[in-house]
N, C-alpha and C positions, 0 to 999 in steps of 0.2 A: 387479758393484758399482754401484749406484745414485749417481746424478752430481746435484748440487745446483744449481740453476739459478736467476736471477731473470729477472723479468719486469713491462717496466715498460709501466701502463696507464691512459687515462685515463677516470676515472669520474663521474658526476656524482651525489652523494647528499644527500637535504634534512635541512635543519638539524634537529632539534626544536623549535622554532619553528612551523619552516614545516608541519611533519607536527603539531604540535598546532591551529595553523592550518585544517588541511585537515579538522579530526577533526570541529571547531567551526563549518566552514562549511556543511558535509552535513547538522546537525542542521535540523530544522524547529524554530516555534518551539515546541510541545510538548515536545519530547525538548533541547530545550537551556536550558528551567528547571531540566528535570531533573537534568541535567549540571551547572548553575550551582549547584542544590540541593546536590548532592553533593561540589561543590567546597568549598560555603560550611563542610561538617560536616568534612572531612576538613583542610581547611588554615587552620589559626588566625588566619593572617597577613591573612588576607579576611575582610570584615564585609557587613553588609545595611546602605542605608545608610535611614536613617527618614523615612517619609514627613512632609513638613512647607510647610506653604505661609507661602512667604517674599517679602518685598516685592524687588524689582528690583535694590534698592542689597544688601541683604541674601544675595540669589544670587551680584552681583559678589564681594562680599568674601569668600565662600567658595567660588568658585572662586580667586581672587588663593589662597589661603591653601591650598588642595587644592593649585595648579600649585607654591608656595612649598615645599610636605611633599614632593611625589614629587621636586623638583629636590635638596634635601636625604637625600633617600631615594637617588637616584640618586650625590652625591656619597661618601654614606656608602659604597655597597655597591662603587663604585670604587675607594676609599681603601682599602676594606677586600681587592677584586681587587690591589692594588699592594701590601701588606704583608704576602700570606699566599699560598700555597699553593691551586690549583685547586679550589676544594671538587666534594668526589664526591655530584653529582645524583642521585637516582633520576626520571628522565625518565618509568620505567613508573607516578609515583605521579598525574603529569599527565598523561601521554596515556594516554585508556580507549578501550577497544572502543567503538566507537557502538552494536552490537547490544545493548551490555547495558542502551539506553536505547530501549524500546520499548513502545507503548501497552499491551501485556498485561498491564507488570509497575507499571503507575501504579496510586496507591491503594491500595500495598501496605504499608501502615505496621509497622516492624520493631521496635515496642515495642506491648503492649498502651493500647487508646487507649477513652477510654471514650466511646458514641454516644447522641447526646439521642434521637434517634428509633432503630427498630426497625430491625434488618435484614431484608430479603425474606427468608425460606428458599426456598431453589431446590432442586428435586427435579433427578436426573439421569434420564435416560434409561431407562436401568437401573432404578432406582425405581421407575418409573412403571407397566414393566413385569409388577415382581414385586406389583405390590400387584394387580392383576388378574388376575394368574395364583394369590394366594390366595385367590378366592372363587370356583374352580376344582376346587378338592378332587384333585390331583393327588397320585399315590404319590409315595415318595421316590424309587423312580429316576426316573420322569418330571422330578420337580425339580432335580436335579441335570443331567439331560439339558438342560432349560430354563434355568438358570446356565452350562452350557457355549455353547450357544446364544445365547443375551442379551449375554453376555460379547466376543460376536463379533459384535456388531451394529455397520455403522458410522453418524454422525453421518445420514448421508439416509434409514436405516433399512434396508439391507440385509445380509443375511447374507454373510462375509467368509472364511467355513471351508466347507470340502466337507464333508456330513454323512456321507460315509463314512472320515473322518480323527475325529472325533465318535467314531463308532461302532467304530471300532478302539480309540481310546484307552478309552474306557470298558466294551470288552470286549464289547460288544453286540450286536445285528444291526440293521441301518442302518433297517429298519421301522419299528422304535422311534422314531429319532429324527426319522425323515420325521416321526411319527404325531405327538410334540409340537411340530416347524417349524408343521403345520398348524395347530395350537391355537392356535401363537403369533401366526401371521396374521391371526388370525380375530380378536386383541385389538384394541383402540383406538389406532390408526386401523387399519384394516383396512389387510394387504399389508404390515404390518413385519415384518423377517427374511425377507422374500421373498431369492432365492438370482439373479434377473435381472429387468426391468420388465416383461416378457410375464407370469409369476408375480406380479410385483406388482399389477398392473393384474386380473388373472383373480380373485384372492384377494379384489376390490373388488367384482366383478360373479358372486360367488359365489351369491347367491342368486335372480339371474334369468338361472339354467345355461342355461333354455327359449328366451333370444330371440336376434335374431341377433348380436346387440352380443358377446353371450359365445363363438357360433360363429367369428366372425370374430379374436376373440383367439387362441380354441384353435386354429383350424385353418388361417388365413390371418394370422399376424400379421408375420412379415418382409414378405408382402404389402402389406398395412397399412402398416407403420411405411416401407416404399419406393414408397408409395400407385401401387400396380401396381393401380387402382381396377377398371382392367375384366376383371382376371382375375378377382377376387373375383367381381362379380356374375356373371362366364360360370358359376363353378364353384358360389356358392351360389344360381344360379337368383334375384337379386333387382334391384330396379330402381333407379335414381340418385335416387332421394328416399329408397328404403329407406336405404341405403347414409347418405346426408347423416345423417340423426337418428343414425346408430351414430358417426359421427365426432362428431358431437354431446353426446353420450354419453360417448367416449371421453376428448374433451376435457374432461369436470367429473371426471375423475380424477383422483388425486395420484400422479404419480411419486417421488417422495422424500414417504413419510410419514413419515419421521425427523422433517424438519423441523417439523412439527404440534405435535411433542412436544418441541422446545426453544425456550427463552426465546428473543425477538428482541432481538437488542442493535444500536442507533441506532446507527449510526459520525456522529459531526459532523467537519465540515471548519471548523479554524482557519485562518484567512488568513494568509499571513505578512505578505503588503504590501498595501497596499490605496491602489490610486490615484483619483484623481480631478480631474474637466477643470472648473479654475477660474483664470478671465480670460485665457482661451485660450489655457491651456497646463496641461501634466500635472503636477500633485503628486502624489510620491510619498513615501509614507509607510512606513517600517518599522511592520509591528505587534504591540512590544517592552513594549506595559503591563503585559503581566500576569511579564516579566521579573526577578527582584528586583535591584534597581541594587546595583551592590557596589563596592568600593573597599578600600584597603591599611589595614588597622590602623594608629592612631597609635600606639598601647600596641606594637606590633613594632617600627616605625620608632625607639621611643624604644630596647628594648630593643636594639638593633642598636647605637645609639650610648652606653648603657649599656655594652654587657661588652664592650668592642671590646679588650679583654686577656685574654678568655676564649676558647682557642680552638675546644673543643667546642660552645661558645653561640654564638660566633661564625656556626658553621658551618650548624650545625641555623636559625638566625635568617637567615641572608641564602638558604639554599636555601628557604626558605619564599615570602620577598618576590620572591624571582626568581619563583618557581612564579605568588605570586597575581601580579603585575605581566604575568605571560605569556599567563596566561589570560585577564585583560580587556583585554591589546591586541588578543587573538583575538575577542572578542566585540568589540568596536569595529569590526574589521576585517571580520568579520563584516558587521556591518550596512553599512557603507561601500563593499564590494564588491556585496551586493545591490540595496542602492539606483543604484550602477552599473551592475549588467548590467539591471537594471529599465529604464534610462532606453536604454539602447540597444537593448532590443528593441521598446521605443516608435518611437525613431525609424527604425529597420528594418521595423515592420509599419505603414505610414502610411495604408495603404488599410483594415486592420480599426480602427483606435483614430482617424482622425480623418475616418472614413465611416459611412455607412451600411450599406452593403454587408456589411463585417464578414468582405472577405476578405483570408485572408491569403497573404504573399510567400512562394516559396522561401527559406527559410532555414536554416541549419543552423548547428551549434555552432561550426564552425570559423568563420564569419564575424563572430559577436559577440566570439570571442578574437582576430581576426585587429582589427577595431576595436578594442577594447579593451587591445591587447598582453596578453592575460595567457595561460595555459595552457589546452588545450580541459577538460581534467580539474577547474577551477576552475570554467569555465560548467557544466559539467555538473554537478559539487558544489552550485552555485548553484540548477540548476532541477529537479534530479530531487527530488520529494515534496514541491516546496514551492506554494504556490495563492496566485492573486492576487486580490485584492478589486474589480471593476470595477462600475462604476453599470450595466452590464447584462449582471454575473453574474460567478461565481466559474469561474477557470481554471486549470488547473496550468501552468505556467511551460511546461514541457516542451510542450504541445500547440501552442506558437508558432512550431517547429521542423520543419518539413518541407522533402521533397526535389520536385523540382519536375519538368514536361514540358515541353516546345514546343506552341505552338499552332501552327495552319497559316501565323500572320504571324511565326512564328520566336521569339514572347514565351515566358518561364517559366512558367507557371502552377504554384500549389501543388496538391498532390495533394490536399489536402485538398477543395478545389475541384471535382476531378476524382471525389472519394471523394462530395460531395453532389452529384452529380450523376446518379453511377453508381447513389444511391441512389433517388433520383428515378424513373430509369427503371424501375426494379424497381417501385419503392410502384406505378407506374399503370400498367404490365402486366399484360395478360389474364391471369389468374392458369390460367385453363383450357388456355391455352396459353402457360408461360411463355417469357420469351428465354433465348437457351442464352448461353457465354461468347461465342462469334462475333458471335451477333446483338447485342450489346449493347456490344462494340467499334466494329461497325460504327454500331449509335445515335454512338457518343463521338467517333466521326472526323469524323460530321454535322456535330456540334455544333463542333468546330475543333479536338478534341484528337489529338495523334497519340501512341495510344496500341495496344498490341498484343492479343493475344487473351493471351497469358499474363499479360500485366501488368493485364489486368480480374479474372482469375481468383483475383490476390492481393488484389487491393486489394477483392472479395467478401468476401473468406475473412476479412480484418482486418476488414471492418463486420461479421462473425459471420454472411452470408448464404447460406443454403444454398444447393446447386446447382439448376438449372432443373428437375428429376427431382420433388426434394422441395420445392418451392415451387407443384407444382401439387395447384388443387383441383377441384373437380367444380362 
């Protein structure tokens, strides 16, 4: 017989508030127009409020008379918590997924909308294909081979299906479908549907089979691509200038011909803050213009004190003013924590932002929450995806963050430091004989850092540098 038990524990969980709070703080400012967009259409109780330029005495009085409405708003919705019953929130109508606010889905207007100027037509990939393979004069199984094909192209332009998985599903013998892969290469750009880059690259240099550029694809190309230079020349009999013009050669090739064939789309970076040093010292600025400023309906606030005898109207009317009132403490708050963690990672990075030099301290999340008192989860809400605006250049918040070594006088230094350093060495290194991870620990210990052969070998691999192998050339 099963025995009933309790069990008492303590837990700590965030308010709805605090969790709409958090939802509001991660947005950039792109994606929390959006968010304010969709607040503005979904909840009545919030308005846009109209842009108007007003003399000085003219802004006092409407704020006196805004601080006058929400104080009145706040008595009501009190009066009304003291004479009624808990009203049932839907929390899930205020807090959204942040994914479902993303650059892909802007511009996506969900009513038909009529445009002064012309749309681009964008061909796909796909298209672009098939209109060159119609003046081609292919049979119908060829074509349908070629739709199965095409169909399995991906975005850099290779082929993503074994062609003898092709050639089983359509009953065929795999000959076939080589025989139209090959046709498909030989389209514009040469090397699309290629099935690997060795393929791709041969498919380019198709019609000069004869010279050694195509020899060394076909027959030495792991060679090649792990530039093992002097086995090539031992094995095709050629000398170190032959050899330089085929890398020469090699290199005006397109590895991802995909790309050729689709449209370039510009990513621009919005600022979110944007500082700057006037009468020696830092202004920071939220950058909130293109935001639409919102505030609580008076036509709700009135309704609220209209039917305070109606309990359905009641209910549905103060769960509205709760929602908007929640949501622009969170954008308030918002901006008020940014401009806070802004101003402390100024005063933490003293040697990039009031030097020349422009380097920066060890530091890490937990320091600016440990100054700050607040959560590390809150800094980091703060600086992950957001960029700051400086008079000499755009940065993401986040790259002001690093962990740091000792020098040989026992001081921190940032890796970053250590990472242009490391890169240094490398750019003016005999390329013919590069440094291996040793030799170039051992440069960084010269120079004061004490740092290990593994931890060069990371901190390569994050600047995206290959190993000493493949960074050599002839």
């Amino acid at each position: 017989m099963s025995k009933l038990s309790q069990k008492l524990e303590l837990g700590q969980k965030l308010t709805p508030q605090q969790v709409l709070q958090a939802n509001i703080l991660q947005l950039n400012t792109t994606l929390l127009e959006q968010r304010i967009l969709q607040e503005l259409e979904e909840n009545p109780a919030l308005e846009m409020v109209e842009l108007e330029i007003k003399s000085n005495d003219e802004n006092q009085e409407e704020y006196d008379l805004k601080e006058e409405s929400n104080l009145e708003m706040d008595e009501s919705i009190k009066e009304l918590d003291d004479k009624s019953e808990e009203t049932d929130f839907e929390w899930e109508e205020l807090i959204s997924d942040p994914e479902e606010f993303d650059y892909s889905n802007m511009g996506k207007p969900e009513k038909k909308e009529h445009f002064d100027i012309p749309i681009k037509s964008e061909k796909s990939l796909s298209e672009k294909l098939y209109e060159q393979l119609n003046d081609l004069n292919l049979n119908d199984i060829q074509l349908k081979i070629s739709e199965e094909l095409i169909g399995n192209i991906d975005e850099s332009g290779y082929l993503t299906i074994e062609t003898i998985l092709v050639a089983d599903r359509m009953d065929i013998d795999e000959s076939e479908v080589l025989t139209v892969l090959k046709i498909i290469m030989s389209l514009d750009p040469p090397g699309i549907g290629a099935r690997n880059l060795r393929e791709c690259l041969m498919a380019q240099v198709e019609d000069i089979s004869d010279t050694l550029t195509y020899r060394v694809l076909d027959s030495h190309f792991d060679d090649f691509a792990n530039k093992r230079y002097s086995k090539i020349m031992d094995n095709l009999d050629c000398t170190e200038d032959e050899l330089k013009i085929v890398m020469e050669d090699v290199s005006q090739l397109n590895p991802n011909p995909g790309d050729s064939l689709q449209e370039t789309v510009k990513e621009f970076i919005l600022p979110d803050i944007t500082c700057s040093y006037e009468k020696n010292e830092w202004v920071i600025l939220i950058n909130d213009s293109t935001i639409p400023e919102i505030r609580i309906s008076d036509n709700y606030i009135s309704i609220l004190n209209d039917y305070k005898d109606k309990s359905e109207v009641r209910k549905f009317v103060k769960g509205k003013l709760d929602s908007a009132k929640w949501f622009i403490e969170a954008v308030n708050q918002r901006r008020d924590t940014m401009r806070t963690v802004m101003a402390a990672i100024i005063h933490k990075q003293n040697t990039f932002f009031n030097s020349d030099k422009r380097e920066l301290t060890p530091m890490i999340l937990k320091d600016i929450a440990k100054d700050l008192k607040l959560d590390i989860s809150t800094i980091s809400r703060v600086t992950n995806g957001k960029y700051v605006q400086l008079p000499f250049g755009i940065y993401e918040l986040k790259e002001f963050f690093s962990e740091g070594l000792k020098n040989k006088d026992g001081l921190m230094i940032s890796n970053t430091v250590i990472k242009n350093r490391l890169k240094e060495i490398i750019d003016k290194e005999n390329k013919v004989n590069p440094f291996g991870d040793e030799e170039l620990a051992v440069k960084l210990q010269s120079d004061g850092f004490q740092i290990a052969r593994r931890t060069v070998a990371k901190y390569r691999e994050q600047l995206k540098i290959p190993v000493s192998r493949l960074r050599k050339k002839l």
